[in-house]
C-alpha positions as CSV (number, residue, x, y, z in Angstrom):
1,X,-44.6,41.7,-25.3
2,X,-47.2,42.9,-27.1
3,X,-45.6,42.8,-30.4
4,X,-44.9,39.1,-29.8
5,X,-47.0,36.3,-30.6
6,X,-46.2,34.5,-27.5
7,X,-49.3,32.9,-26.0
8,X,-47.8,29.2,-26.8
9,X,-44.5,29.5,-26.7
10,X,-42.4,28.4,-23.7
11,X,-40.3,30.4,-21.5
12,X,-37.7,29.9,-22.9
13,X,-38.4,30.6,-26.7
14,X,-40.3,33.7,-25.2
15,X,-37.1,35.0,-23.5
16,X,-35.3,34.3,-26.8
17,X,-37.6,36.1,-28.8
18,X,-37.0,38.9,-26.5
19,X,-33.6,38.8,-26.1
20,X,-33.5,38.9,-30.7
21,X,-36.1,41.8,-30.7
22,X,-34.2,44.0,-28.2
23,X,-31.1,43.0,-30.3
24,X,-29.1,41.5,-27.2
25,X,-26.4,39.4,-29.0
26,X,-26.3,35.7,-28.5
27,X,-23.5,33.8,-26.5
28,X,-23.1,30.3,-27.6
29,X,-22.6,27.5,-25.0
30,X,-23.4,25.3,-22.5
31,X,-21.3,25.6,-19.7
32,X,-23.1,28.2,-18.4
33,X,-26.3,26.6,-18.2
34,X,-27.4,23.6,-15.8
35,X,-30.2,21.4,-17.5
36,X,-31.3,18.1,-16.1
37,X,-31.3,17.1,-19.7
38,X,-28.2,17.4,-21.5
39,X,-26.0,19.5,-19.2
40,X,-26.3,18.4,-15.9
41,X,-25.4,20.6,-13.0
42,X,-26.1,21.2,-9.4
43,X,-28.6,24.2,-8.7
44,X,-25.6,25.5,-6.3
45,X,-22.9,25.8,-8.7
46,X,-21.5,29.2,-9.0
47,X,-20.2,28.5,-12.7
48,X,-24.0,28.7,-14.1
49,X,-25.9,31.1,-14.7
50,X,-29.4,29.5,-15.6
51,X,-31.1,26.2,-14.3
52,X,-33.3,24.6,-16.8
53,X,-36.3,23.2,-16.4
54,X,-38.2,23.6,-13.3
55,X,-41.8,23.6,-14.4
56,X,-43.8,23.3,-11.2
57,X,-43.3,25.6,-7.9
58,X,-41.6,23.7,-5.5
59,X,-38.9,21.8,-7.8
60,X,-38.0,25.9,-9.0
61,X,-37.9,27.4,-5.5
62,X,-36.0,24.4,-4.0
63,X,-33.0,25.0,-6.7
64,X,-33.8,28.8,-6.3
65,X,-32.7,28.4,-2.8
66,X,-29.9,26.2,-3.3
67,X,-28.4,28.8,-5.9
68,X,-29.2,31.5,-4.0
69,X,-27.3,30.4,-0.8
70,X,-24.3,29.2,-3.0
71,X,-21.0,31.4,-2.6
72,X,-19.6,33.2,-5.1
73,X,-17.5,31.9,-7.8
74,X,-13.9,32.0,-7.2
75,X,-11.5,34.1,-10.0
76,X,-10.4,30.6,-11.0
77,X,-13.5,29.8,-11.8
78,X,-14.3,32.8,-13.8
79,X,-11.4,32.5,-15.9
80,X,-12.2,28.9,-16.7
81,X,-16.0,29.8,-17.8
82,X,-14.5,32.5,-20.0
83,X,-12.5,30.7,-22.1
């Protein structure tokens, strides 16, 4: 963190910039992520991995919860996100 010039950058760009300087290689898609912008998806479906953007407390925690209290994907589902 403190190599990274990261005072003004969002969360996500931060995590990026994270991800690029511990060398973690990139996955492209979408159909992991839930976005209330371009990729809608419940905060309870198994099949994501990442809700995007919650940007005050009570909106994040509410969808925390809701994913949280979701089951588990089911092998069908799995297969289906890996392809």
């Amino acid at each position: 963190r403190e190599s990274l010039d990261w005072h003004r950058w969002g969360e996500d760009f931060f995590m990026q910039q994270c991800m690029n300087m511990l060398q973690v290689q990139a996955i492209n898609g979408v159909s992991f992520m839930a976005d209330n912008n371009c990729y809608p998806g419940a905060c309870g479906d198994p099949t994501k991995v990442a809700y995007h953007a919650y940007k005050d407390l009570g909106s994040y925690l509410a969808c925390w919860g809701q994913s949280n209290a979701a089951p588990p994907p089911t092998v069908q589902q799995i297969v289906a996100f890996m392809k």
